[in-house]
C-alpha positions as CSV (number, residue, x, y, z in Angstrom):
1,X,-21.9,1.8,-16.8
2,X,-23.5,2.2,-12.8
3,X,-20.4,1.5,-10.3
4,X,-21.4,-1.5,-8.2
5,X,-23.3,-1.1,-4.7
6,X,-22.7,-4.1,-3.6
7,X,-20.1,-7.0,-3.0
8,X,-19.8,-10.7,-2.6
9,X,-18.2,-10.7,0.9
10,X,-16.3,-14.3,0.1
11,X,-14.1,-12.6,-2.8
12,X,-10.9,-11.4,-2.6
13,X,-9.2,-8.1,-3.1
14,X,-7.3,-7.4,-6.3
15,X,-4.2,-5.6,-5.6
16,X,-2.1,-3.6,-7.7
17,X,1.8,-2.3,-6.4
18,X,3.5,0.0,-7.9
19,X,7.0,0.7,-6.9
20,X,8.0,4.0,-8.0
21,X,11.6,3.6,-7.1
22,X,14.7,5.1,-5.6
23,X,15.5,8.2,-7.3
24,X,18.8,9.7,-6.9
25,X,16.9,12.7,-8.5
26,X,14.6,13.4,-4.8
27,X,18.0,13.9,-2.9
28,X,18.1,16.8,-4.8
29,X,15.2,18.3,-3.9
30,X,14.7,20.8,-1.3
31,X,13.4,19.5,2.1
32,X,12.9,21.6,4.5
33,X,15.6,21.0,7.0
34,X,14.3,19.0,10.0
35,X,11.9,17.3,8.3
36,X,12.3,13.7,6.3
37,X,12.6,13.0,3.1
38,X,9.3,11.3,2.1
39,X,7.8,11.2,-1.4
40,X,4.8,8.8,-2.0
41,X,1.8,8.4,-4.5
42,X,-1.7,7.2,-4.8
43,X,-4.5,6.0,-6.9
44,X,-7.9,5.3,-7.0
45,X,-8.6,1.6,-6.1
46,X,-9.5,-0.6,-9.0
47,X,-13.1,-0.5,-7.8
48,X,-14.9,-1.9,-4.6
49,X,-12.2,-4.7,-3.9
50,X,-9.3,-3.3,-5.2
51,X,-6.2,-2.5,-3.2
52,X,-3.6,-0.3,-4.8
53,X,-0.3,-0.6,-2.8
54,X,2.6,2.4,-4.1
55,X,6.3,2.4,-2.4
56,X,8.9,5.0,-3.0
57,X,12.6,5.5,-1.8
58,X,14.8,8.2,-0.7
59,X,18.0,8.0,0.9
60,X,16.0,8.2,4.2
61,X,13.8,5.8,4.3
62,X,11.1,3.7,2.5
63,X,6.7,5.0,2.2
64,X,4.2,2.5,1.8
65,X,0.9,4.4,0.6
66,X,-2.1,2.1,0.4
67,X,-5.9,2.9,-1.1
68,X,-8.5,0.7,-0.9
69,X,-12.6,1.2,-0.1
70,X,-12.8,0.8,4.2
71,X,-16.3,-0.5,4.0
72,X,-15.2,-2.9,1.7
73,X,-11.5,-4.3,2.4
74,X,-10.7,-4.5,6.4
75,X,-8.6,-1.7,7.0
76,X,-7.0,-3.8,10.3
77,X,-6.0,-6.4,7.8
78,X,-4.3,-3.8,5.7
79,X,-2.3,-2.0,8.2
80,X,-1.1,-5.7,10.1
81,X,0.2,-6.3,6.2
82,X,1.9,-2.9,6.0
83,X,3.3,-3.2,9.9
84,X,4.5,-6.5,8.8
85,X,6.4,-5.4,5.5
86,X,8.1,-3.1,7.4
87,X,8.6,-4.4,10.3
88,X,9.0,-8.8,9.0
89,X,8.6,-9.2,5.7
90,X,9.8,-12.7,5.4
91,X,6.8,-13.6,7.5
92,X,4.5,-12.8,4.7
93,X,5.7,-15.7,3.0
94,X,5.5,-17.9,6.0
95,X,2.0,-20.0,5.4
96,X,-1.3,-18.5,7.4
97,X,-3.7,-20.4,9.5
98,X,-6.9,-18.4,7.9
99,X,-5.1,-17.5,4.4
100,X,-7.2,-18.7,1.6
């Protein structure tokens, strides 16, 4: 099977998340000293419009890690969503002017 070329620009993104969890077992590991404790994953997109969304925890702090085509899902939409889950994530549930 060919992988598609082309879009219909009126469908939405399917996302996928994936949250891989706080484990007590990457406090253990060896960080260098002065530098956070970050651990994050990724994946392909499911094709074209997919958006594949991974979070991970340590004991300092939370990394949101998405993937997604650029040419296909507006990268400025995706980071304002990210910014906004870290920075007001009840807004997300707020209704949206332009939300289909």
């Amino acid at each position: 099977m060919e992988s598609p070329t082309t879009v219909a620009p009126d469908l939405l993104p399917t996302v996928t998340f994936s949250d891989l969890g706080k484990s007590p077992e990457l406090n253990r590991l060896s960080f260098l000293p002065d530098g956070p404790r970050l651990f994050a994953g990724s994946a392909p997109p499911e094709g074209p419009l997919g958006l594949t969304v991974f979070m991970s925890e340590t004991s300092q702090g939370v990394t949101l890690n998405a993937t997604f085509h650029d040419n296909v899902v507006d990268p400025e939409r995706v980071t304002a969503a990210l910014d906004m889950v870290a920075t007001d994530p009840i807004a997300l549930l707020k209704p949206s002017a332009d939300a289909r």
